[in-house]
C-alpha positions in Angstrom: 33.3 33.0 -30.3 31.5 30.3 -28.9 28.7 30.7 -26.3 28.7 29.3 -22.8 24.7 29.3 -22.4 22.3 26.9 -22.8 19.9 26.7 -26.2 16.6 27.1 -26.0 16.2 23.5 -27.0 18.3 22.4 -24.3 16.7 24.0 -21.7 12.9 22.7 -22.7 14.6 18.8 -22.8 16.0 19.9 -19.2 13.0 20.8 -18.2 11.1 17.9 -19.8 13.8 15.7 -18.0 13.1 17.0 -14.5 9.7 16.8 -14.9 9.1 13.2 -15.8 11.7 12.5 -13.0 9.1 14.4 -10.7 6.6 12.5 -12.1 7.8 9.1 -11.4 8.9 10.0 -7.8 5.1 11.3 -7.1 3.9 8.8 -4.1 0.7 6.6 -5.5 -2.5 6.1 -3.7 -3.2 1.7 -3.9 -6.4 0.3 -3.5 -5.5 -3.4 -1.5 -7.2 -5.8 -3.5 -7.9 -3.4 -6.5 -11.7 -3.8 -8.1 -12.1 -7.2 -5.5 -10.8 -4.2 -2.4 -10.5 -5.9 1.0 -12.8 -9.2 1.3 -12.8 -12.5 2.6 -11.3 -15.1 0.0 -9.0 -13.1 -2.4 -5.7 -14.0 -2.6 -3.6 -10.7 -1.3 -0.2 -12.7 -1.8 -1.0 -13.0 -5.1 -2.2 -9.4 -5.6 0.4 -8.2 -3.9 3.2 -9.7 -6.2 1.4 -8.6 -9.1 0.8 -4.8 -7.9 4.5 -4.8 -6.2 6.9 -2.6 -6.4 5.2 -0.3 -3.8 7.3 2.7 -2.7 7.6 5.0 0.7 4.3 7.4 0.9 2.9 5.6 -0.7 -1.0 5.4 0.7 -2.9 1.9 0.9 -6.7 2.5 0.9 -8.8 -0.5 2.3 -12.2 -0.8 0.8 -14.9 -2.9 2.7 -18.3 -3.3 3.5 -19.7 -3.0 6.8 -21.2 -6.4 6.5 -19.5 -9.1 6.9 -17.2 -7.5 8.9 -13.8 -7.0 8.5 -11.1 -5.1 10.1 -7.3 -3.6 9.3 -4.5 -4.7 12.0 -1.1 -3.8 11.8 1.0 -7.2 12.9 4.2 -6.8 15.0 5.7 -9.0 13.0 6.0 -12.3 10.8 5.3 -14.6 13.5 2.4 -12.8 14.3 1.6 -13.1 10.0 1.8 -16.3 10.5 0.0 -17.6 12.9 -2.9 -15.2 12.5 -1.9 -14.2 16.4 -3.2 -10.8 17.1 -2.2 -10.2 20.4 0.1 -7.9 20.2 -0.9 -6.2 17.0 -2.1 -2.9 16.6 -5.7 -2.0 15.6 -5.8 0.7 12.4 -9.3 0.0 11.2 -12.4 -1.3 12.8 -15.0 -3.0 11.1 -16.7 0.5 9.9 -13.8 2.5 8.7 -13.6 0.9 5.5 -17.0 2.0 4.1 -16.8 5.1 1.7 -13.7 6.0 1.0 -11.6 3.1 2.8 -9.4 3.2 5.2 -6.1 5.0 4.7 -2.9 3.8 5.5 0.6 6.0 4.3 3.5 3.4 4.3 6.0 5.9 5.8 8.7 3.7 6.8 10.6 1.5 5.5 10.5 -1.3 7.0 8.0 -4.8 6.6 4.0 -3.7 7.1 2.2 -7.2 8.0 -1.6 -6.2 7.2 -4.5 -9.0 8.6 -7.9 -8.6 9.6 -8.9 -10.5 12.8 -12.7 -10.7 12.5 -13.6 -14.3 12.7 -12.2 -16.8 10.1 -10.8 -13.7 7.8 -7.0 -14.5 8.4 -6.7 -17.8 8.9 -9.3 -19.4 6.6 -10.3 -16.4 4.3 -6.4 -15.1 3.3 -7.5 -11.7 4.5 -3.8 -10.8 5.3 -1.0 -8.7 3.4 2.5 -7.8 3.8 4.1 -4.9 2.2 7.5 -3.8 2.2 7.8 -0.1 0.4 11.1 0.7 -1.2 12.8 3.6 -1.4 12.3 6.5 -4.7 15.5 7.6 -6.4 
């Protein structure tokens, strides 16, 4: 008679199979800019192409030094991107909040984050801006 229950060697690949899947869906913690972190002149476009796909919860860290300074806005929007116009943005990180450990940011929505600092020339002249759009795990 033939049994209705799993093997034993079924149920370690089952296991094994849920587990990678776990371990894929585990939300990543990004430093922007990697080993260059968050710095007047480096290309974040660029960086961000190459790093992409970034996914919800995942957590951006931004790295800087206290001098120069730089900050972390949060842009309304791609206007705003732009045009470097920070009027209506939101600060996230003054100039001191990126020493340490960085400044943490969790990208829990999904939706299009425009990142720019707004300390002198940074966005407009020095490319210190960044837009992320997080997709969805499965």
């Amino acid at each position: 008679m033939a049994s209705s229950g799993f093997s034993a060697k079924q149920i370690i690949l089952l296991v094994a199979v849920v587990a990678s899947l776990f371990a894929v869906t585990q939300a990543a913690t990004v430093v922007v800019g990697g080993s260059e972190n968050w710095r007047y002149g480096y290309n974040y476009t660029e960086w961000a192409a190459n790093t992409a796909p970034f996914y919800f919860e995942d957590t951006l860290v931004f790295n800087y030094e206290k001098t120069p300074a730089h900050s972390v806005y949060l842009l309304p929007n791609l206007w705003s991107y732009l045009k470097c116009d920070f009027s209506k943005a939101k600060l996230l990180a003054n100039p001191t909040q990126g020493e340490g450990h960085g400044f943490k940011f969790v990208l829990n929505q999904w939706r299009v984050f425009y990142f720019a600092s707004a300390e002198g020339n940074d966005c407009k002249d020095g490319l210190m801006k960044l837009i992320i759009v997080p997709w969805p795990r499965f």
